[in-house]
C-alpha positions as CSV (number, residue, x, y, z in Angstrom):
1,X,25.0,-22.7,10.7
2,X,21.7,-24.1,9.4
3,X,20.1,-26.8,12.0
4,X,16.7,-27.6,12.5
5,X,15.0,-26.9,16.0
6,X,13.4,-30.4,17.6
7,X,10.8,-29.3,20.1
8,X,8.6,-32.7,22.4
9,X,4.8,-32.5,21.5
10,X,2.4,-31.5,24.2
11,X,2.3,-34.9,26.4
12,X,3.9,-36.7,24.0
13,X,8.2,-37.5,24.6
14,X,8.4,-40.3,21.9
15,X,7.3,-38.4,18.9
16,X,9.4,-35.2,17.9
17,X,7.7,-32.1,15.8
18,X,10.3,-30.6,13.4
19,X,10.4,-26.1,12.9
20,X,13.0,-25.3,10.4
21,X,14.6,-22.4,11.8
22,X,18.2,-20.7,11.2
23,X,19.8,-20.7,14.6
24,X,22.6,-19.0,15.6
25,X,23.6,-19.3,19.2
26,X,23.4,-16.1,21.7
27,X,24.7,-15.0,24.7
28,X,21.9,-15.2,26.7
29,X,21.0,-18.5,25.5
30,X,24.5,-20.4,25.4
31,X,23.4,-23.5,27.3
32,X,21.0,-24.3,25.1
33,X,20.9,-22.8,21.2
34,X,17.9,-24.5,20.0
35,X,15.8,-22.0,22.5
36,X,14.9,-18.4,21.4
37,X,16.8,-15.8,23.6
38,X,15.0,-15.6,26.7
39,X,15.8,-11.8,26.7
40,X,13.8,-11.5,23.8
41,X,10.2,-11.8,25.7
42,X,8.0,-11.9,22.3
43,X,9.9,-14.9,20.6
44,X,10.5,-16.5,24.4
45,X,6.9,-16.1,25.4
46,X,7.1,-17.9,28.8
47,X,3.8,-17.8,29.1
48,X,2.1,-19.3,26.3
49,X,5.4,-20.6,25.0
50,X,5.1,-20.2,21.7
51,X,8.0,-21.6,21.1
52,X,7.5,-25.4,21.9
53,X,4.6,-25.6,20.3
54,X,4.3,-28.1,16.9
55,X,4.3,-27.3,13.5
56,X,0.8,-28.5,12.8
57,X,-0.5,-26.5,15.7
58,X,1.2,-23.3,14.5
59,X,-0.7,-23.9,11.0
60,X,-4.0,-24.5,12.6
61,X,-4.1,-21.8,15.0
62,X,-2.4,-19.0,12.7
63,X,-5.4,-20.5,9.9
64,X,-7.5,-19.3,12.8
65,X,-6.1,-15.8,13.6
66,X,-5.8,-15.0,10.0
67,X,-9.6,-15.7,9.5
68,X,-10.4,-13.2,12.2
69,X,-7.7,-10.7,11.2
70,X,-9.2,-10.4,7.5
71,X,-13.4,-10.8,8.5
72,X,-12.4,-7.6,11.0
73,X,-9.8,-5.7,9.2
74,X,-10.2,-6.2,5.7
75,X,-13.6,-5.2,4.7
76,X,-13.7,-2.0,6.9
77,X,-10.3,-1.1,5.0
78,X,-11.4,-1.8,1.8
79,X,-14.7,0.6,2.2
80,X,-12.8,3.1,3.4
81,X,-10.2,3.2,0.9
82,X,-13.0,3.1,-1.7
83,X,-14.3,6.5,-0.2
84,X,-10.7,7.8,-0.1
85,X,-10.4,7.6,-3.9
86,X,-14.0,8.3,-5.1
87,X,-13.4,11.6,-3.1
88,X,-9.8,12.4,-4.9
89,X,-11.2,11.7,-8.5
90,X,-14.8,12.6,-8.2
91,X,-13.6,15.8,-9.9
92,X,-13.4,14.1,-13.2
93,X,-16.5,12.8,-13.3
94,X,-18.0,16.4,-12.1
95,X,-16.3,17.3,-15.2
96,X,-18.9,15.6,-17.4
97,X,-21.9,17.3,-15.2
98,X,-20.6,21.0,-16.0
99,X,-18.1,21.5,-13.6
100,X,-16.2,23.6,-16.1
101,X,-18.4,25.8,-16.8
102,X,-20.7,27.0,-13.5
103,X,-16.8,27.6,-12.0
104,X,-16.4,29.9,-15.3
105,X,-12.7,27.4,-15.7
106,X,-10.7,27.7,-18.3
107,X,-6.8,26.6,-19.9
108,X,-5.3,23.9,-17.9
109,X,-7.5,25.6,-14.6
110,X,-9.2,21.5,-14.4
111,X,-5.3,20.1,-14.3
112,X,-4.1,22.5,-11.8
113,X,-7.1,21.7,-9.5
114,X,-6.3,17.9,-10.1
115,X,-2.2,18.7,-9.2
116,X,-2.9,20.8,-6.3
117,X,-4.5,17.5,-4.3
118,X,-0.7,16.1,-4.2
119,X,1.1,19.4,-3.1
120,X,-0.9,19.2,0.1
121,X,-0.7,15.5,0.1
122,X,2.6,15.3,0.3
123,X,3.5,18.1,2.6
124,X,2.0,16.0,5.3
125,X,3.2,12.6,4.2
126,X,6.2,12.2,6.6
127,X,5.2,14.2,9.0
128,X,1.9,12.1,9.8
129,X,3.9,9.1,9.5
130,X,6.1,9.9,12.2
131,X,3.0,11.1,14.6
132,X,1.0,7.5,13.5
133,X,4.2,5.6,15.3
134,X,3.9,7.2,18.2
135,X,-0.3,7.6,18.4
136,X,-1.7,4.4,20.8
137,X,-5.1,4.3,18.8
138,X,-4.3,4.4,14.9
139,X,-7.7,3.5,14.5
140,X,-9.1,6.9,16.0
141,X,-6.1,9.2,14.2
142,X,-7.0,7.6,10.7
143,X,-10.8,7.6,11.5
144,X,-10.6,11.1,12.4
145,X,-8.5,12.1,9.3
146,X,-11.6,10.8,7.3
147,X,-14.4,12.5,8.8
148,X,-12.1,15.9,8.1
149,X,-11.1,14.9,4.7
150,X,-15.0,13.8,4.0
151,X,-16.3,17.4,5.3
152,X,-13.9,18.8,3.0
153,X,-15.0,16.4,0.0
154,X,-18.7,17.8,0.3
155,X,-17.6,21.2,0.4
156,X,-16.6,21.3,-2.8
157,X,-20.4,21.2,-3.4
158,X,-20.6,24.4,-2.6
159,X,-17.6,26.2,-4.0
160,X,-18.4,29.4,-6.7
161,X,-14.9,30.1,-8.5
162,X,-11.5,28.9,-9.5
163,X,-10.3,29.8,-6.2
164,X,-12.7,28.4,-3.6
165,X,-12.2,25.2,-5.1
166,X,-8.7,25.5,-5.3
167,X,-8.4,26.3,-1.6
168,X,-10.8,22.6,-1.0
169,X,-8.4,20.9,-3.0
170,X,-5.5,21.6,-1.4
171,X,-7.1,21.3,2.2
172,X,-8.5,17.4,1.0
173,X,-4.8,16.2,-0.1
174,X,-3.9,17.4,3.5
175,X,-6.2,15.5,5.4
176,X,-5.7,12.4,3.2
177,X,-2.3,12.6,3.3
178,X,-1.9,9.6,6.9
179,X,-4.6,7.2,5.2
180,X,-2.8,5.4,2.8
181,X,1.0,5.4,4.6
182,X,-1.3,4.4,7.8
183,X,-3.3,2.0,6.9
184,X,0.1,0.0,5.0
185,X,1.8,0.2,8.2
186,X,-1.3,-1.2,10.4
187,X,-1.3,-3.7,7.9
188,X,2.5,-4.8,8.1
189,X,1.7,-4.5,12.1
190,X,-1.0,-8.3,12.0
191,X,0.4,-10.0,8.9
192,X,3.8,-11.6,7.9
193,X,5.6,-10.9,4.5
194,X,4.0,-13.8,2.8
195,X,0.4,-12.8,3.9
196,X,1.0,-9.0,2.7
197,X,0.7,-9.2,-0.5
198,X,-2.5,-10.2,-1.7
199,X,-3.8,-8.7,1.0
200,X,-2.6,-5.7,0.2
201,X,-3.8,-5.9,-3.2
202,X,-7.8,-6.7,-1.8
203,X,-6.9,-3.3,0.0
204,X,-5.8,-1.5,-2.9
205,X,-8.3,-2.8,-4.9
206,X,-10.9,-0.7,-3.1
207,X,-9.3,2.0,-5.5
208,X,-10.4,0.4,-8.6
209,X,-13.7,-0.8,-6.8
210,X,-14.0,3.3,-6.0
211,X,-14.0,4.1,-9.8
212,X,-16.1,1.5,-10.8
213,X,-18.6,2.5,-8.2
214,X,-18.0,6.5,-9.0
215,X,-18.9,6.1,-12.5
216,X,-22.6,4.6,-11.4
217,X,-23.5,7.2,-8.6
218,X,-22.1,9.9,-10.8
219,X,-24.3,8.6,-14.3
220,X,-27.2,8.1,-11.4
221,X,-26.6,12.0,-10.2
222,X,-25.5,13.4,-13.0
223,X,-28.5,11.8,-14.6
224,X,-31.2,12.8,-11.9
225,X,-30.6,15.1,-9.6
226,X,-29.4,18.1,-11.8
227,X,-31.3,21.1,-11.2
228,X,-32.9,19.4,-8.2
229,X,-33.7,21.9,-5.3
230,X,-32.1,24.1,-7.7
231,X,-28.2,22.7,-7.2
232,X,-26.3,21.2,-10.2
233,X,-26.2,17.4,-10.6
234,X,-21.9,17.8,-9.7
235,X,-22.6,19.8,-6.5
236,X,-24.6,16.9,-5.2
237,X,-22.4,14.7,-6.0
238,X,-19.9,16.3,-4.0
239,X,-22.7,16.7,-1.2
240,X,-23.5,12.8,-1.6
241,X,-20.0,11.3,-1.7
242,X,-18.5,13.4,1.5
243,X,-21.6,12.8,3.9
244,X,-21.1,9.1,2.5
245,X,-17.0,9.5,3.7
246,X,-18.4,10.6,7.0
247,X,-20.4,7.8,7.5
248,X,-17.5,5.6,6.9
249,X,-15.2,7.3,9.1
250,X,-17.0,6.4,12.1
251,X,-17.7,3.1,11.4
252,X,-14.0,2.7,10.7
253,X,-13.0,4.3,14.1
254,X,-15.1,1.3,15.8
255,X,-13.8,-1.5,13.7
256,X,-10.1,-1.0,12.6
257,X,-7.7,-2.8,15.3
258,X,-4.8,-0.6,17.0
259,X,-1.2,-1.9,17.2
260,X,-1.3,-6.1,18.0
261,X,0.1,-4.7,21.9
262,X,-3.4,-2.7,22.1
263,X,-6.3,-4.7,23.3
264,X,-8.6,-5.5,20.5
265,X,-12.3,-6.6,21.7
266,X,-12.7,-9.3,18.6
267,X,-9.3,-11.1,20.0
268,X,-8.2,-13.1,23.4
269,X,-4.9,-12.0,24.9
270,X,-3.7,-15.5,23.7
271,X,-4.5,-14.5,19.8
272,X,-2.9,-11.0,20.6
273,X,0.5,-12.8,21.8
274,X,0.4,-14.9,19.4
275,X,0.3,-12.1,16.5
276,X,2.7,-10.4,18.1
277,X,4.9,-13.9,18.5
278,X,4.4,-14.3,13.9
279,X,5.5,-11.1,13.5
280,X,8.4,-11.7,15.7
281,X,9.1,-15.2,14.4
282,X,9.3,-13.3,11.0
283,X,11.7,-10.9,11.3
284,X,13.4,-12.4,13.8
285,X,13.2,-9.6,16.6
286,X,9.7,-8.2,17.9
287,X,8.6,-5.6,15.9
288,X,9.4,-2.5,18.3
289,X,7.5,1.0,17.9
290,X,9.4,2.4,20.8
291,X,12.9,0.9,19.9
292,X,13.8,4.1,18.5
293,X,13.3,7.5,18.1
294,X,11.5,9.3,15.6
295,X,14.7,11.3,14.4
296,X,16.6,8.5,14.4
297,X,13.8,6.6,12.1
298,X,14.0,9.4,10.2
299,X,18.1,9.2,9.3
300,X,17.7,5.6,9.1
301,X,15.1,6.0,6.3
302,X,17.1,8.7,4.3
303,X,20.3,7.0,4.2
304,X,19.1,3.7,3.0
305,X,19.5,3.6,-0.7
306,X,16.6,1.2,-1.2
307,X,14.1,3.1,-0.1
308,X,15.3,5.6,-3.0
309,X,15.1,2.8,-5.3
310,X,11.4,1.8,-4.5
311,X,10.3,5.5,-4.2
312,X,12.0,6.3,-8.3
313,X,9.8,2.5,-9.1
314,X,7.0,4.4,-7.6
315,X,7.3,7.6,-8.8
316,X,7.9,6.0,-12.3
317,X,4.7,4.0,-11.7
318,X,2.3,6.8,-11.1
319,X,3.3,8.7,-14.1
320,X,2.2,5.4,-16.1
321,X,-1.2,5.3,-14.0
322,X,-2.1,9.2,-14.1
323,X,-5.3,8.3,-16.7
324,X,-7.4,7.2,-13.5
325,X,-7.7,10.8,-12.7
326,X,-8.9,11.6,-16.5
327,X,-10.2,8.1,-17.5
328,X,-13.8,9.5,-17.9
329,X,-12.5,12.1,-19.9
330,X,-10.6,9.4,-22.2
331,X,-13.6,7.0,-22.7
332,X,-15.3,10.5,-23.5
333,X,-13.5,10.6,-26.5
334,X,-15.2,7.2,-28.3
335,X,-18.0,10.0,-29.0
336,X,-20.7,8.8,-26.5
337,X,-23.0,11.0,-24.8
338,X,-21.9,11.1,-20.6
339,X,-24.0,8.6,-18.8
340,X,-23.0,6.3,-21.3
341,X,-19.2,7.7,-20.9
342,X,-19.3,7.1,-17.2
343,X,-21.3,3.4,-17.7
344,X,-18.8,2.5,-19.7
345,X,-16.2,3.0,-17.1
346,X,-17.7,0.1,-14.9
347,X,-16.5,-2.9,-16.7
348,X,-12.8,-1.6,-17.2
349,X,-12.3,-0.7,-13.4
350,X,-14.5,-4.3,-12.5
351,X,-12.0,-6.5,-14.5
352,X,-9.1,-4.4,-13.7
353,X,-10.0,-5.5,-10.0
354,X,-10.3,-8.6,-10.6
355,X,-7.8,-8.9,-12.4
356,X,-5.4,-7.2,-10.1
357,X,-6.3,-9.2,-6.6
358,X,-5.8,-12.9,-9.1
359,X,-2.5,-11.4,-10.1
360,X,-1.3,-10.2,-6.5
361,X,-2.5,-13.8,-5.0
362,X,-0.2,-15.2,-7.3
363,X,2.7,-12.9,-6.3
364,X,2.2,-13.2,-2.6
365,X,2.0,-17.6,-3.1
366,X,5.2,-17.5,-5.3
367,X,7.1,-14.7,-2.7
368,X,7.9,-13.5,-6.3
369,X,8.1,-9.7,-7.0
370,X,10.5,-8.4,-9.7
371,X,8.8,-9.8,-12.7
372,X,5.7,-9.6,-11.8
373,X,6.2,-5.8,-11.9
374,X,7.9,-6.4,-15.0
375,X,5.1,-7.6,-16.6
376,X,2.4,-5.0,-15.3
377,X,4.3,-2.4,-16.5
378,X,4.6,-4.3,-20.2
379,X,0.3,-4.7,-19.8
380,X,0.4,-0.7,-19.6
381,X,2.8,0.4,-22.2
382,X,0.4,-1.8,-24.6
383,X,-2.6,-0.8,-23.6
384,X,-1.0,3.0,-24.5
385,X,0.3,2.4,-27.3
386,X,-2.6,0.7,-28.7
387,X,-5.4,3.2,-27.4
388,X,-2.8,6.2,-28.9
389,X,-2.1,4.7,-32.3
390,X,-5.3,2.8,-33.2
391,X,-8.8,4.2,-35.4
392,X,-10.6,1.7,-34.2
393,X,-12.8,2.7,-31.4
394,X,-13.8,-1.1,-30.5
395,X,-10.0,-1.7,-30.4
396,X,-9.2,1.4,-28.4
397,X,-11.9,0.4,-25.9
398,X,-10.5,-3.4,-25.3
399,X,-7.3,-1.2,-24.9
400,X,-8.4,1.0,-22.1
401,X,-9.0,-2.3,-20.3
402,X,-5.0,-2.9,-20.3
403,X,-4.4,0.1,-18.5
404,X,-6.0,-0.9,-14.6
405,X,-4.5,-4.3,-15.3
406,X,-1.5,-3.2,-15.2
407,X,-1.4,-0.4,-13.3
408,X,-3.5,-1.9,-10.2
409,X,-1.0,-5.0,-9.3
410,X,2.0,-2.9,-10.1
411,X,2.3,0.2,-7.0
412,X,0.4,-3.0,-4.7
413,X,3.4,-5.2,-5.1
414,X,6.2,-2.4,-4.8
415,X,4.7,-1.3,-2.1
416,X,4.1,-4.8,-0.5
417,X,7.6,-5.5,-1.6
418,X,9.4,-2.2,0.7
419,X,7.6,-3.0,3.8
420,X,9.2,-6.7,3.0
421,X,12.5,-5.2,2.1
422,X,12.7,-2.3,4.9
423,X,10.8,-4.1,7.7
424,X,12.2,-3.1,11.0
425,X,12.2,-1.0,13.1
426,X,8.7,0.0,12.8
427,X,9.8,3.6,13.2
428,X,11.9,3.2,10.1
429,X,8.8,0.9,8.0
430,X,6.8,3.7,8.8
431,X,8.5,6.7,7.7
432,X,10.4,4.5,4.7
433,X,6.9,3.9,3.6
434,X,5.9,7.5,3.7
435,X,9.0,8.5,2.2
436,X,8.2,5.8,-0.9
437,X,4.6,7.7,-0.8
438,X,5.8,11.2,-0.8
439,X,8.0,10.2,-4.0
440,X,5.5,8.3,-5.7
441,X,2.2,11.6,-5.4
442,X,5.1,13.6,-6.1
443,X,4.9,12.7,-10.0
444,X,1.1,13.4,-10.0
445,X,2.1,16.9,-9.8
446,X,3.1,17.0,-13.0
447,X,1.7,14.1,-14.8
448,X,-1.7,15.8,-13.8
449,X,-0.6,17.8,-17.2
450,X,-0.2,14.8,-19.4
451,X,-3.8,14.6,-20.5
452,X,-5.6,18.0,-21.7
453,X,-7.9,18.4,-23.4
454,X,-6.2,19.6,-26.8
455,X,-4.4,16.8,-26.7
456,X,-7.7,14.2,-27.1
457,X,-8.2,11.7,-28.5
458,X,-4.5,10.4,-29.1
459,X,-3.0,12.0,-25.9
460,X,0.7,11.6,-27.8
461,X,2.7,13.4,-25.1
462,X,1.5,11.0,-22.3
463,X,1.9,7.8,-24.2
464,X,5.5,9.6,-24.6
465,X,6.3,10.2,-20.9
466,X,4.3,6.6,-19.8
467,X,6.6,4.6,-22.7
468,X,9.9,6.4,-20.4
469,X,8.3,6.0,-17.2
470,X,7.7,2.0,-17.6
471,X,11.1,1.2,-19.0
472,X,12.4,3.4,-15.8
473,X,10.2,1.5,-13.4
474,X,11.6,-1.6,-15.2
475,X,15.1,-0.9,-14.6
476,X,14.6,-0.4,-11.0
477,X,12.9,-3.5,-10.2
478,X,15.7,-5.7,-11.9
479,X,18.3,-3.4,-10.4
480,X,16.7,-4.1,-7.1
481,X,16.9,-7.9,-7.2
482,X,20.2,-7.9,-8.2
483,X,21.0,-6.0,-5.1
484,X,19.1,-8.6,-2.9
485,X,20.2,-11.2,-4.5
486,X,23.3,-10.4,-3.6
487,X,22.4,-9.6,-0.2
488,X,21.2,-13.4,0.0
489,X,24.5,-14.8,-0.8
490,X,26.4,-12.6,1.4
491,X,23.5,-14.0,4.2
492,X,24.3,-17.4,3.1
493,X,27.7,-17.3,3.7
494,X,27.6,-15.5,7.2
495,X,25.6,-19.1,8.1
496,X,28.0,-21.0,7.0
497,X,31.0,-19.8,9.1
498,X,31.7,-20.3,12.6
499,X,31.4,-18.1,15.1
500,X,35.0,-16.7,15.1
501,X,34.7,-15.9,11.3
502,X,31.1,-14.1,11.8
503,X,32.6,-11.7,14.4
504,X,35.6,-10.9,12.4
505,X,33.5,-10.2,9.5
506,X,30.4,-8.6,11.9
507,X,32.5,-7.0,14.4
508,X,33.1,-7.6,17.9
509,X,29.9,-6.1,19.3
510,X,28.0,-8.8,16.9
511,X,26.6,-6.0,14.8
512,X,23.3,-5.9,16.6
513,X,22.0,-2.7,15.4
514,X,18.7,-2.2,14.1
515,X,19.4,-1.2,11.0
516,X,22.1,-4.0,9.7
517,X,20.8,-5.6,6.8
518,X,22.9,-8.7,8.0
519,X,22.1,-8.8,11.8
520,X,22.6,-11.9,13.7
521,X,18.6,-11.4,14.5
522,X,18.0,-12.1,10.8
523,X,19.8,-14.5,10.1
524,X,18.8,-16.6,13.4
525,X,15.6,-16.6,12.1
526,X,16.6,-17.8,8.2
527,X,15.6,-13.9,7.1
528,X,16.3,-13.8,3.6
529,X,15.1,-10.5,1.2
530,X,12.2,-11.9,-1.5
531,X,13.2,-10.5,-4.8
């Protein structure tokens, strides 16, 4: 049943403002279906009355909120995840100042420090996703997290043997384990599925931003400050990133927003309803952290199939991108000395930002996903093939710039893409999400293997395993649109009937559980799957 609702404009009963808007009629709105349930007190705001309100003042005053939403949340986001990556791949860098040999390391000693992040990473993955639902100030749990993990991150400054620095390792994927999963969900808590995306991809891009940044302090340490005070240019670099985290942390306790039903200081109550209204609007039902309970979440998230799907196009995905956590050791190999190896990092990670944020915009604008993964993965597998098979270290170099391109936009937009596809309740997001995570850190395990050091400069068996992992990734992403495409049609159809076929087909009770992929709250609200 697709109609168009016609609300009167404020003071005005002659001219009519138009809201296209899938309506199916409810029970506790029978006398009049071109209203919002009144039961449902986000979408039925009575009072602000959101509802009634024009088109063109709904554009103009979401303009508004979104301009306040990314000056407050972005930056602080960005910075932070910039600290949470320098601190997870400063070890490669302390590689190149003698890490190696003060610890006395040997074999594959530097891989297995680089795996063992991800082991306590993902050990904490769903449970912290399920205590983040349930915390009233995100903001403190995550800014907490930091200033732990940032501790940890400067201790590693003052480890002496395999062991101790082991032991920091595993302790630092711990306490990073809620940022990322956290921050995705507070994220998917202020903006709608069309905003996600590129926003997203600024917030990723604090990655690449991170390892442009770490290759400067670390050729400015590594440079000057070894020896000084009588500690090795790597140990202050672990001193001067972590106290740096700490910093951060605080700041980021002050600044990030809670949940959109926590007061914020930078927003009226009015903006706060009316975030909470768009969010609503979007999904058709308000966006619920209490509507149900955390093992419940938890079953939902494990039986859906697509979350598997997205966590295998992860998984697949992180194989392809495990160089970031030896890229200095790559450029290494074009036979320049190391603050030249670590300069040269800049411009890769720079463009490969750049780059990545352009190439999310246009995904999030289009609502397009599948083949935009499609063709990140393709950038990667060329960049691979060419830096493994080529002699020519100029060509090799222009290579290594293939390899952020692609695999920056690529885990922003699958990740952007499951919070679209599995985006209610919030329970379920959350843990879905963390799920996805624990899947995708899950390959670094291994593929922190793919890249030693007898293996320079052609790395064959990675360009091996990245070659299977992007044709995997591939597969799932096609596989998964043909699935929601599907899904669309089926949605279509259930419009188009009248209310005695929907219940034959729905069910008596109308279906209304949360987790129906064809509820009568999505499709009242035109909710159809991007693909």
């Amino acid at each position: 049943m697709n109609r168009q609702r016609e609300v009167l404009k404020d003071g005005d009963n002659d001219q009519k403002a138009t809201i296209s808007v899938l309506e199916i009629p409810k029970p506790g709105n029978s006398e009049n279906p071109f209203l919002p349930d009144p039961q449902d007190e986000v979408l039925f705001n009575s009072q602000y009355a959101f509802h009634e309100r024009t088109e063109a003042w709904h554009e103009e005053t979401r303009k508004k909120l979104l301009k306040k939403l990314d000056s407050h949340i972005l930056p602080i986001i960005i910075v932070m995840y910039l600290m949470n990556y320098l601190d997870r791949t400063n070890l490669s860098q302390a590689r190149l100042g003698g890490l190696e040999e003060s610890l006395r390391l040997k074999g594959t000693d530097i891989n297995t420090l680089t795996s063992v992040v991800f082991i306590g990473y993902i050990m904490l993955q769903i449970p912290s996703s399920m205590i983040i639902v349930k915390v009233r100030r995100p903001s403190v749990y995550l800014g907490s997290c930091m200033a732990l993990w940032g501790l940890v991150s400067a201790l590693h400054g003052a480890t002496f043997n395999y062991a101790s620095m082991f032991i920091c390792r595993f302790l630092l994927g711990i306490l990073e384990a809620p940022f990322f999963p956290g921050i995705l969900l507070l994220l998917s808590s202020w903006y709608t599925k069309q905003e996600l995306a590129h926003r997203l991809a600024l917030f990723h891009g604090g990655s690449m931003i991170g390892s442009m940044l770490g290759g400067l302090i670390a050729a400015a340490v590594l440079g000057n400050l070894d020896q000084f005070l009588g500690f090795d240019g790597w140990r202050w670099l672990f001193f001067i990133e972590g106290f740096m985290t700490i910093a951060v942390s605080i700041t980021g306790i002050w600044l990030l927003p809670d949940h959109p039903g926590v007061p914020v200081l930078w927003l009226t109550k009015e903006e706060q309803e009316y975030a909470k209204w768009c969010l609503a609007n979007d999904v058709g039902k308000q966006d619920d952290t209490e509507a149900v309970p955390v093992k419940q979440a938890l079953w939902m998230a494990l039986t859906d199939y697509k979350v598997y799907m997205f966590g295998i196009m992860l998984h697949a995905h992180t194989v392809c991108a495990s160089f970031t956590f030896f890229f200095p050791s790559i450029v290494e190999t074009l036979g320049h000395d190391r603050v030249v190896t670590l300069l040269m990092t800049v411009p890769v990670w720079g463009f490969g930002f750049l780059f990545s944020v352009l190439f999310c915009y246009h995904a999030s604008r289009t609502n397009e996903r599948t083949f935009h993964i499609v063709f990140a993965m393709s950038i990667i597998f060329i960049g691979y093939v060419t830096l493994t098979f080529s002699d020519n270290n100029k060509i090799r170099y222009m290579a290594m710039f293939l390899l952020p391109m692609g695999s920056g936009p690529c885990v922003q937009i699958v990740m952007t893409w499951l919070s679209n596809t599995v985006s209610r309740p919030t329970a379920k997001r959350s843990t879905s999400i963390a799920l996805c995570n624990l899947m995708n850190n899950s390959a670094s395990i291994y593929a922190a293997y793919l890249f030693p050091a007898s293996d320079a400069p052609r790395y064959l068996r990675a360009t091996t395993a990245i070659t299977f992992s992007a044709i995997l990734c591939i597969i799932m992403a096609l596989s998964m649109r043909s699935i929601l495409l599907a899904q669309n049609k089926r949605l279509d159809r259930l419009n188009n009937m009248d209310e005695e076929e929907r219940q034959a087909l729905l069910g008596e009770d109308g279906n209304e559980d949360y987790d129906d992929e064809y509820s009568p709250d999505k499709m009242a609200k035109g909710f159809r799957y991007i693909v």
